[in-house]
TORKE-92968 format. One record per residue (C-alpha): residue in one letter; x, y, z. Coordinates in pm, whole numbers, m for minus. Layout:
BEGIN
+------+--------+--------+--------+
| code |     c1 |     c2 |     c3 |
+------+--------+--------+--------+
|    a |      X |      Y |      Z |
...
+------+--------+--------+--------+
# end
This chain:
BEGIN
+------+--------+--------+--------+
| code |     c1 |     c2 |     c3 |
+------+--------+--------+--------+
|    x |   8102 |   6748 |  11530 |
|    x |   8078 |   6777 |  11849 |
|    x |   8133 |   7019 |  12104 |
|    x |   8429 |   6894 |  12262 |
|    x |   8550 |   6845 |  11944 |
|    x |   8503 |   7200 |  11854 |
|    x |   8649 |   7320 |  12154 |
|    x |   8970 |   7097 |  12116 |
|    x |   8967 |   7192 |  11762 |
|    x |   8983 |   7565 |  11818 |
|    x |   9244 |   7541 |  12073 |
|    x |   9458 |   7317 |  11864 |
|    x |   9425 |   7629 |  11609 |
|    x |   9491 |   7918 |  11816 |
|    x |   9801 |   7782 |  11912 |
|    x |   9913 |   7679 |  11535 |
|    x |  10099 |   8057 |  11587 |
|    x |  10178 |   8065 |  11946 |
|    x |  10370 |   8406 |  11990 |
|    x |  10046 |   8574 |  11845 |
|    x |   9832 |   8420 |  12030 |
|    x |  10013 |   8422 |  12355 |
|    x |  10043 |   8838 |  12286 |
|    x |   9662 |   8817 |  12291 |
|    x |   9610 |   8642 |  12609 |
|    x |   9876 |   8858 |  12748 |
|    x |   9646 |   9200 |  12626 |
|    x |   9321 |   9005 |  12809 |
|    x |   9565 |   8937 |  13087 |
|    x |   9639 |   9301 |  13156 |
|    x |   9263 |   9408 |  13142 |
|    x |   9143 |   9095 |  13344 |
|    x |   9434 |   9149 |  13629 |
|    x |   9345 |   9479 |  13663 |
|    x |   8975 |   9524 |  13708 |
|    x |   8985 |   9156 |  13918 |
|    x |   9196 |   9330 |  14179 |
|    x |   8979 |   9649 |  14191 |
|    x |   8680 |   9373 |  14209 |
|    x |   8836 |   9213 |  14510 |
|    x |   8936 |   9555 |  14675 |
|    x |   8601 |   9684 |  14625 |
|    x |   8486 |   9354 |  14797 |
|    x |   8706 |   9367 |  15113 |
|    x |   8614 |   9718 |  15174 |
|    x |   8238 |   9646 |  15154 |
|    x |   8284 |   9349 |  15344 |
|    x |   8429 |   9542 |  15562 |
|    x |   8212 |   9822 |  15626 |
|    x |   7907 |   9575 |  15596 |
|    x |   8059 |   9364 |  15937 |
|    x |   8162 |   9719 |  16124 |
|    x |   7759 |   9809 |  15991 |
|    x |   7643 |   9491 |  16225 |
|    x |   7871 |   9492 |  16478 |
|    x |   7793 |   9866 |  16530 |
|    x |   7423 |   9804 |  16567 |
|    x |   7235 |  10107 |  16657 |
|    x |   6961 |   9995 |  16379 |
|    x |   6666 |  10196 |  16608 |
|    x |   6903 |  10543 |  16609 |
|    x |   6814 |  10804 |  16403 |
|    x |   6965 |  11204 |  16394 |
|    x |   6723 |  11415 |  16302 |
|    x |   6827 |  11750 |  16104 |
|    x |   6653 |  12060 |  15980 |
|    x |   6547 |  12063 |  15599 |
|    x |   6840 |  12177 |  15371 |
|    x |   7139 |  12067 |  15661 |
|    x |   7295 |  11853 |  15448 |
|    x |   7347 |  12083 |  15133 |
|    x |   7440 |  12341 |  15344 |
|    x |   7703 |  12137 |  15535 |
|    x |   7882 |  11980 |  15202 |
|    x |   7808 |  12331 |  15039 |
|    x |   8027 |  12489 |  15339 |
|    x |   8279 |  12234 |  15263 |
|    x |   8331 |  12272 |  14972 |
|    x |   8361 |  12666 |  14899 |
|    x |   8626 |  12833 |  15074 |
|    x |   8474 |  13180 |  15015 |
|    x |   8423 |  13424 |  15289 |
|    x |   8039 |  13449 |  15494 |
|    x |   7920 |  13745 |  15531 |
|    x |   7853 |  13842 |  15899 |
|    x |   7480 |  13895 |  16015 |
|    x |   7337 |  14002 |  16361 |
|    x |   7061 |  13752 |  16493 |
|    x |   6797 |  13934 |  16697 |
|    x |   6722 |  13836 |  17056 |
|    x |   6577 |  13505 |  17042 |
|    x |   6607 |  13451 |  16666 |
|    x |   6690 |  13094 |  16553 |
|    x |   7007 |  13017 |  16406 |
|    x |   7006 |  12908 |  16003 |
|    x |   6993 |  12537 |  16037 |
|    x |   6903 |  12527 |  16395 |
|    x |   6564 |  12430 |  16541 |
|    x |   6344 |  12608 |  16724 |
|    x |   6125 |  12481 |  17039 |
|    x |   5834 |  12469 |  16759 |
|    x |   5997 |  12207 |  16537 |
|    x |   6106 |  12003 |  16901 |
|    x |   5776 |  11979 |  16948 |
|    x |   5654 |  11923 |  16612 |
|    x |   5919 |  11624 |  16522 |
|    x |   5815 |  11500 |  16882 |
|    x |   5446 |  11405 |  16734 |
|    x |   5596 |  11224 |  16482 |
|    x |   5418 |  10830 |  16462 |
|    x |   5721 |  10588 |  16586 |
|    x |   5956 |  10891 |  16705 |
|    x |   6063 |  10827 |  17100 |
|    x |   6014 |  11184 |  17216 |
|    x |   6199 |  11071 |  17553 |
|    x |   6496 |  10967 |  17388 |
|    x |   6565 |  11309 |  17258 |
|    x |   6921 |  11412 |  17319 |
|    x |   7107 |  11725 |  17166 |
|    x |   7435 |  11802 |  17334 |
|    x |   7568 |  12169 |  17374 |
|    x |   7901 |  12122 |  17224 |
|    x |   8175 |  12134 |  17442 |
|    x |   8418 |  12413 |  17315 |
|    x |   8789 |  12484 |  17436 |
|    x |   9079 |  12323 |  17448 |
|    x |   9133 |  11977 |  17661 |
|    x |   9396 |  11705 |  17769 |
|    x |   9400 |  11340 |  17901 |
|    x |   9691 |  11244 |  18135 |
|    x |   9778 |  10962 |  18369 |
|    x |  10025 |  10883 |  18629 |
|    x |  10196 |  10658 |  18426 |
|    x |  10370 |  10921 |  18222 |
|    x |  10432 |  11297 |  18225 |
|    x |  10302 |  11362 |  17894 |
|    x |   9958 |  11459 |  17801 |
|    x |   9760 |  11409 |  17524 |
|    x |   9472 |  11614 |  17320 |
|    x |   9115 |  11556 |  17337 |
|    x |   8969 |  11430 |  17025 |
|    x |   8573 |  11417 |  16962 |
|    x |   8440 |  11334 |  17328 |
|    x |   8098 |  11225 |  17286 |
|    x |   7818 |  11102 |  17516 |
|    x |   7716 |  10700 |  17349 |
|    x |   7408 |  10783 |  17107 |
|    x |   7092 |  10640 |  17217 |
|    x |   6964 |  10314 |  17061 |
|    x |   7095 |   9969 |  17083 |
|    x |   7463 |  10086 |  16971 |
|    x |   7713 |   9788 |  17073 |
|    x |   8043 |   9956 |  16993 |
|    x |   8302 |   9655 |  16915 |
|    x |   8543 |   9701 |  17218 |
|    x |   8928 |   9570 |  17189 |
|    x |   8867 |   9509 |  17605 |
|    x |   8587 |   9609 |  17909 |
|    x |   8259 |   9748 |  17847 |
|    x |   8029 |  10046 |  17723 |
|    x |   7981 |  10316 |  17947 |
|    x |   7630 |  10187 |  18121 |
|    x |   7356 |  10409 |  17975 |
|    x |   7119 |  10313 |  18343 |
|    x |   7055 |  10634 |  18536 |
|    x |   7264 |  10503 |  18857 |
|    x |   7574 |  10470 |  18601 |
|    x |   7519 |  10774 |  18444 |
|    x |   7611 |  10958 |  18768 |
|    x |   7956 |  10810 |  18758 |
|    x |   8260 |  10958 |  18608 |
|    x |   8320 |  10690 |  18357 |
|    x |   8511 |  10662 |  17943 |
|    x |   8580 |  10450 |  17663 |
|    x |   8895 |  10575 |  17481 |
|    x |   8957 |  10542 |  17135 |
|    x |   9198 |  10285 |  16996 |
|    x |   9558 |  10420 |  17047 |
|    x |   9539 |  10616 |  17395 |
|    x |   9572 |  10328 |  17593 |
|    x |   9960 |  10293 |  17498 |
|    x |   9968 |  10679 |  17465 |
|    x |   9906 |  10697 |  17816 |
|    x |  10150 |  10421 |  17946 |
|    x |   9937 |  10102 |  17951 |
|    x |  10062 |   9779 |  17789 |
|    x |   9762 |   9590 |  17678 |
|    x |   9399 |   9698 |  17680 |
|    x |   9311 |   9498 |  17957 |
|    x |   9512 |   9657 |  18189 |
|    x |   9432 |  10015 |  18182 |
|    x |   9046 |   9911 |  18244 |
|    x |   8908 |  10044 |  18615 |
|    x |   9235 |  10271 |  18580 |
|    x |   9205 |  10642 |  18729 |
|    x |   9298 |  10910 |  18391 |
|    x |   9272 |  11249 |  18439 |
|    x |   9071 |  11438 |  18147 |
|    x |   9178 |  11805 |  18111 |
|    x |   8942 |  12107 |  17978 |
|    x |   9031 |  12505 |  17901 |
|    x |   8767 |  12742 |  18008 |
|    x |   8864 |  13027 |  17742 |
|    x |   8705 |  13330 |  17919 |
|    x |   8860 |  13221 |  18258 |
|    x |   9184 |  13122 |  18114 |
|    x |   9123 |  12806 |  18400 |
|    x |   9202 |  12504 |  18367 |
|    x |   8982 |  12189 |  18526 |
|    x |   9104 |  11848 |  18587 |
|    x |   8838 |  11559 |  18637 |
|    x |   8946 |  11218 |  18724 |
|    x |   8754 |  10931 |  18499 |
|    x |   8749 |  10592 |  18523 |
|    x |   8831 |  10382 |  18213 |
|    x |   8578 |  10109 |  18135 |
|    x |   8643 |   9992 |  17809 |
|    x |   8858 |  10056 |  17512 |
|    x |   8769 |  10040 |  17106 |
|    x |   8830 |   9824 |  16877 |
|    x |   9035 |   9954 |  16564 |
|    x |   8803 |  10048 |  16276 |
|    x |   8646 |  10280 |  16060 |
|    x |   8315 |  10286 |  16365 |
|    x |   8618 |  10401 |  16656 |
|    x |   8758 |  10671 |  16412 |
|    x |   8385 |  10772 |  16400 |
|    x |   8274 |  10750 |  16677 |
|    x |   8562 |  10896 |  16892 |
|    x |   8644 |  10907 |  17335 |
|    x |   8290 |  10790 |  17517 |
|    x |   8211 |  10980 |  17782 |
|    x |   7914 |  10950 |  18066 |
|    x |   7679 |  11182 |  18117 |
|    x |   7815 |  11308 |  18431 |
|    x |   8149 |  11339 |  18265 |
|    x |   8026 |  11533 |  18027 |
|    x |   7825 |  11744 |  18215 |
|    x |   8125 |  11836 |  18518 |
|    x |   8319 |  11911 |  18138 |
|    x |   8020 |  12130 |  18041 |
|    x |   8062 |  12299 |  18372 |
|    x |   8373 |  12386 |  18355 |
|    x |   8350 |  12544 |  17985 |
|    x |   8060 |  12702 |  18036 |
|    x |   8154 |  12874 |  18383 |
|    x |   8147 |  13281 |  18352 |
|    x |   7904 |  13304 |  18099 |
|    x |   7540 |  13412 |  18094 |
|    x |   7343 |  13181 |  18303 |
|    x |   7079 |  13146 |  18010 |
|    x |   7392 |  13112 |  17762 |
|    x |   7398 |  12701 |  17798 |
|    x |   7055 |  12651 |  17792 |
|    x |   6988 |  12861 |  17509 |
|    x |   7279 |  12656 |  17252 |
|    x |   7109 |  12633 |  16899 |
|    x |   6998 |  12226 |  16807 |
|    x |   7169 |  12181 |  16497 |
|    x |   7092 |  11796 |  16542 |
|    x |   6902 |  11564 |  16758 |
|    x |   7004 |  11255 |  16842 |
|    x |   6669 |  10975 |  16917 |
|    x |   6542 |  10641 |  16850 |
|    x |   6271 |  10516 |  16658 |
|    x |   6017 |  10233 |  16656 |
|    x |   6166 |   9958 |  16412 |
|    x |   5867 |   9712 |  16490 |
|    x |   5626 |   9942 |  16328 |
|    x |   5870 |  10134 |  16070 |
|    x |   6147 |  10066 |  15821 |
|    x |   6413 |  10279 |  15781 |
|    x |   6256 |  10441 |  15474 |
|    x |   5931 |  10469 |  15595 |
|    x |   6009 |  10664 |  15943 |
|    x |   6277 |  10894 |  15694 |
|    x |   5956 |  10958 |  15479 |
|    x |   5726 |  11072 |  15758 |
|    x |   6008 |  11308 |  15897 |
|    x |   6080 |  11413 |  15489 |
|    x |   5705 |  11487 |  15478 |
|    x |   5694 |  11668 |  15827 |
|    x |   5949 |  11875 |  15649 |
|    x |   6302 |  11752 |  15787 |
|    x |   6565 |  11549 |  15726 |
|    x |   6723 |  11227 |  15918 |
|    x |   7038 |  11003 |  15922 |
|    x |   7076 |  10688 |  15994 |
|    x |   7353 |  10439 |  16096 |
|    x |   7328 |  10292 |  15742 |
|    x |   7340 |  10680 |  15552 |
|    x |   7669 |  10693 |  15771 |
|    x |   7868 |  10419 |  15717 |
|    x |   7720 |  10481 |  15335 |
|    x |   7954 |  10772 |  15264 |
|    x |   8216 |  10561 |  15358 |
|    x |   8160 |  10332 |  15121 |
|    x |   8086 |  10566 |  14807 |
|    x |   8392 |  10677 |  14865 |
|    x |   8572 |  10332 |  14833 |
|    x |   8286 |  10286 |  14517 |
|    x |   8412 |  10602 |  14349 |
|    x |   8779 |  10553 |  14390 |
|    x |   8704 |  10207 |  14174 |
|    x |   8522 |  10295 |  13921 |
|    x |   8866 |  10482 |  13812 |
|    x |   9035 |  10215 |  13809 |
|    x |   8791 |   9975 |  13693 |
|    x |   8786 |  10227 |  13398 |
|    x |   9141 |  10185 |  13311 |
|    x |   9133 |   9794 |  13341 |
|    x |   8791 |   9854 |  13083 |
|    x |   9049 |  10027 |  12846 |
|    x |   9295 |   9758 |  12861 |
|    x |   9023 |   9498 |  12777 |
|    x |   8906 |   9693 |  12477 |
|    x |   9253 |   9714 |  12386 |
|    x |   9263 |   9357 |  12399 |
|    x |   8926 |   9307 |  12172 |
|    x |   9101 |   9475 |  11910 |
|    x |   9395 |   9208 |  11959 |
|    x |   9166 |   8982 |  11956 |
|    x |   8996 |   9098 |  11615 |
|    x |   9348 |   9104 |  11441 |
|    x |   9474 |   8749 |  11564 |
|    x |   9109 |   8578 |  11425 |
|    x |   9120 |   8767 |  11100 |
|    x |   9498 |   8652 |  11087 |
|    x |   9411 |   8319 |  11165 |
|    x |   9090 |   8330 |  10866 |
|    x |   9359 |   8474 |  10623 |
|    x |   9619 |   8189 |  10691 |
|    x |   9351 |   7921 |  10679 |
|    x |   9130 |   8047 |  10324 |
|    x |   9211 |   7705 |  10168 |
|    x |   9128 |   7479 |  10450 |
|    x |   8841 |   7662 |  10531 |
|    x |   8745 |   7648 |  10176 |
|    x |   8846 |   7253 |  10140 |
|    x |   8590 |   7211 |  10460 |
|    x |   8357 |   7356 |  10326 |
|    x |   8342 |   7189 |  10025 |
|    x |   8376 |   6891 |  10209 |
|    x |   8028 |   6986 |  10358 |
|    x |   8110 |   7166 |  10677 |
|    x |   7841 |   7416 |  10678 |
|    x |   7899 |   7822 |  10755 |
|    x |   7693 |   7776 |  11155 |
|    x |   8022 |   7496 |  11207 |
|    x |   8266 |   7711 |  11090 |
|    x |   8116 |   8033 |  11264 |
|    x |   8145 |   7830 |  11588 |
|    x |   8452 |   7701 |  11546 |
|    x |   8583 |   8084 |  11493 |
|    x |   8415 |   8214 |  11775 |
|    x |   8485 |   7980 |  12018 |
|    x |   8846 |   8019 |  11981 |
|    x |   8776 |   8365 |  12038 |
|    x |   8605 |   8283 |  12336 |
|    x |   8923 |   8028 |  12428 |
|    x |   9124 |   8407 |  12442 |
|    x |   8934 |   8475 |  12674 |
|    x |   8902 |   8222 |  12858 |
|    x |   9274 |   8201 |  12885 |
|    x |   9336 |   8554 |  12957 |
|    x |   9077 |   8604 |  13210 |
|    x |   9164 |   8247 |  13400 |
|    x |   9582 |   8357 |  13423 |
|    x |   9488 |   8771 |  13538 |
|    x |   9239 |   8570 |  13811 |
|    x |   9495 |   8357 |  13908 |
|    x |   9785 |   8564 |  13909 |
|    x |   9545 |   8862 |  14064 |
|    x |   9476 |   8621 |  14355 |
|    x |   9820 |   8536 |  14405 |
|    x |   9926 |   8871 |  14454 |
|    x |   9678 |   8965 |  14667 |
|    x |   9692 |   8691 |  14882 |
|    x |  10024 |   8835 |  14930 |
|    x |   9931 |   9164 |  14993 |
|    x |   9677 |   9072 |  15280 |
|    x |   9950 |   8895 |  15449 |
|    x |  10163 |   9200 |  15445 |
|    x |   9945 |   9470 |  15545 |
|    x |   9827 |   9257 |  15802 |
|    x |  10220 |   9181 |  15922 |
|    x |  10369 |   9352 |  16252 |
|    x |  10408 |   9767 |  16094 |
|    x |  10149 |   9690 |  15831 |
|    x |   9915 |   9959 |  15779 |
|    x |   9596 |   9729 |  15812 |
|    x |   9769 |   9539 |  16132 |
|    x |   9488 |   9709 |  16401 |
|    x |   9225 |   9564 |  16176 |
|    x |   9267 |   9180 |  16124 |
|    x |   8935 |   9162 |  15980 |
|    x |   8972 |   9387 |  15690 |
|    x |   9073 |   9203 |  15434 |
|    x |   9210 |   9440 |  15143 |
|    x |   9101 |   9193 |  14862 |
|    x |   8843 |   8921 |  14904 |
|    x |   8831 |   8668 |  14584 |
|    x |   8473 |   8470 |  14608 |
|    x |   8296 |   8296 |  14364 |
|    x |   8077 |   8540 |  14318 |
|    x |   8282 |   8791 |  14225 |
|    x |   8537 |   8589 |  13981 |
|    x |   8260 |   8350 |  13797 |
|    x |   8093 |   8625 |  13629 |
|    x |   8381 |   8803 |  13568 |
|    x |   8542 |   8575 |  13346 |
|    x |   8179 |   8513 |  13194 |
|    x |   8168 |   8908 |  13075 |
|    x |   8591 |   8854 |  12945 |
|    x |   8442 |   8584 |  12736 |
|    x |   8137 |   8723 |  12596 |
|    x |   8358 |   9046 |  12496 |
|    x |   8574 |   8823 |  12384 |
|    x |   8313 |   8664 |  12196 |
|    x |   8194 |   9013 |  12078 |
|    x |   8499 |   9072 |  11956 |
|    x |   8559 |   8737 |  11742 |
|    x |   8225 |   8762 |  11559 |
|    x |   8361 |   8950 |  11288 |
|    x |   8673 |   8714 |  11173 |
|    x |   8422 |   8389 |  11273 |
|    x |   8170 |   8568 |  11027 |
|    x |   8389 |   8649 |  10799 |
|    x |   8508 |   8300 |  10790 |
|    x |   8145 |   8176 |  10769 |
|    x |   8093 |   8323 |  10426 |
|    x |   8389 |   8227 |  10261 |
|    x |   8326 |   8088 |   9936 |
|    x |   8394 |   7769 |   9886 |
|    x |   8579 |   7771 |   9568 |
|    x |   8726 |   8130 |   9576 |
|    x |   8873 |   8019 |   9911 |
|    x |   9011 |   7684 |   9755 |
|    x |   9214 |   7888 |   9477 |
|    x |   9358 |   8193 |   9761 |
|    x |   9706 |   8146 |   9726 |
+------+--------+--------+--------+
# end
């Protein structure tokens, strides 16, 4: 017999009791819908991040951290309990701050660019951005200078602040997606070479400064703006730092602990890994753009495994369907499978027969929860991407991708579990006897 004849064979008997077996491709259904959706959304997201990954660039910046920065930070996080209070000497370095000694020290690093070391004081107090087109202002969210490095920031409209010493003199910002309207503009394009007016608190004082910026560019929606935040010059940020700083201790600026340094690194000579294992082995630790954008995406990861493990307890549910409508289908069929064999049909034929109608449940199941899973969310990316949709700034993301590569195997694993689970009516059908089977009544 041959293999298409098997294979039209064993569908022909699955559907000899239709409502049974259509319950069983239903239970494979469920499990297959399920986990194909969480495949595609985990797929869109990494898509995702992988393209905002490129188009961020930056692949030569590297932050460089003291040893033990990391736990401490997600430690910190993580316990609310109260820190007790300690009084640092005179010129004592702050726990996870470095000292001039480790400067210098990560500074003789191989394939570190000691002059692209940049560690901003931060800029405390409270600020504003205005503009003549309304009367409302609007808080100050995460101003930072542009990190060194071959960072291309995808821009909605304009141009990154220019990082060339003549430009860096000029008062100049890229705001974050949403400000632009905020601040009475009606498209992107038109608020760039606009005057705004950025707003900062001097605490101490109780004074106010207002400095006028000029807008040359504006972000593009995505997980690298909300990151990244407002782009400032230098000379922006240092008439800000002015302003904050003014009344205190001359030496109090200067002297700001370096909980992070911001640099570049030589990717010519030096992987990623490579240049993180000499600065592991000088005894600190480093970030990259990749270990960045990689939280982001174990958190996607982690948020579908839990559902992947509720579709993986639908499909076992299903196996056991499976299990019960073969060993149904062996009981109903004792004599013929006894007259067949006595007829000469040997126990590998009828083994394969059985178990590829098991792997016909699966087949089934797995082909109507792919098609029904893309259907839906072909839907769904059409109406989170509609006018109000919550993925409307970010036509790129798509919230499930379907590919080949992600559906073929699939429905290759439904049908070897499927498989799995038919080997035990297909063997027990195997070793019928012959003439015990021919007098089952």
């Amino acid at each position: 017999m041959k293999f298409f004849d098997i294979l039209r064979t064993a569908n022909h008997n699955l559907f000899r009791n239709k409502v049974r077996t259509m319950l069983t491709v239903i239970a494979i259904f469920v499990g297959s819908f399920t986990i194909i959706l969480n495949v595609a959304i985990n797929t869109g997201v990494n898509s995702f991040i992988d393209e905002q990954t490129a188009s961020l660039g930056g692949d030569n910046f590297i932050m460089l951290m003291p040893s033990g920065s990391s736990e401490m930070a997600s430690s910190m996080v993580a316990s609310s309990e109260p820190v007790e209070f300690v009084e640092k000497k005179t010129g004592e370095t702050e726990v996870g701050a470095f000292s001039d000694e480790d400067i210098e020290k990560l500074k003789q690093i191989d394939g570190i660019d000691a002059d692209s070391f940049y560690s901003p004081a931060p800029l405390s107090g409270t600020g504003y951005y205005a503009s003549d087109k309304t009367d409302k202002k609007y808080e100050i969210q995460n101003l930072m200078i542009l990190p060194p490095g071959n960072f291309k920031i995808p821009l909605a409209a304009g141009e990154l602040v220019d990082q060339n010493e003549e430009a860096k003199k000029k008062n100049q910002v890229v705001l974050a997606p949403g400000y632009r309207e905020a601040l009475g503009y009606e498209t992107d394009e038109d608020i760039i070479g606009q005057t705004i007016t950025i707003g900062i608190k001097n605490e101490i004082l109780d004074k106010w400064t207002a400095i006028d910026v000029e807008v040359v560019g504006v972000e593009a929606s995505g997980i690298v703006s909300s990151s990244m935040g407002t782009l400032i010059s230098h000379a922006v940020y240092d008439a800000l730092a002015d302003a904050v700083y003014e009344g205190y201790p001359s030496e109090y600026r200067d002297n700001q602990p370096n909980y992070y340094i911001m640099a570049t690194y030589d990717t010519n000579r030096f992987s990623e890994d490579e240049i993180k294992q000499a600065i592991a082995d000088a005894g600190y630790e480093a970030w990259t753009v990749s270990d960045m954008m990689g939280m982001i995406r174990t958190f996607f990861d982690a948020i579908m495994i839990v559902f992947t493990i509720f579709g993986s307890i639908a499909l076992l549910a299903a196996a056991i369907g499976i299990i019960n409508t073969l060993l149904m289908s062996v009981e109903e069929r004792t004599r013929e499978i006894g007259l067949d064999k006595a007829l000469g049909m040997s126990s590998g034929r009828v083994f394969t027969e059985f178990a590829v109608e098991a792997i016909s449940l699966g087949f089934w199941g797995s082909a109507f929860g792919v098609v029904v899973a893309m259907f839906i969310g072909t839907l769904a990316n059409s109406a989170v991407h509609a006018p109000g949709g919550f993925l409307a700034e970010l036509p790129t993301f798509n919230l499930f991708e379907f590919t080949a590569s992600n559906i073929i195997p699939f429905m290759i694993i439904i049908m070897f579990i499927a498989f799995l689970a038919g080997t035990i009516p297909a063997w027990k059908a195997a070793h019928k006897n012959p003439i015990d089977a021919l007098r089952y009544e």
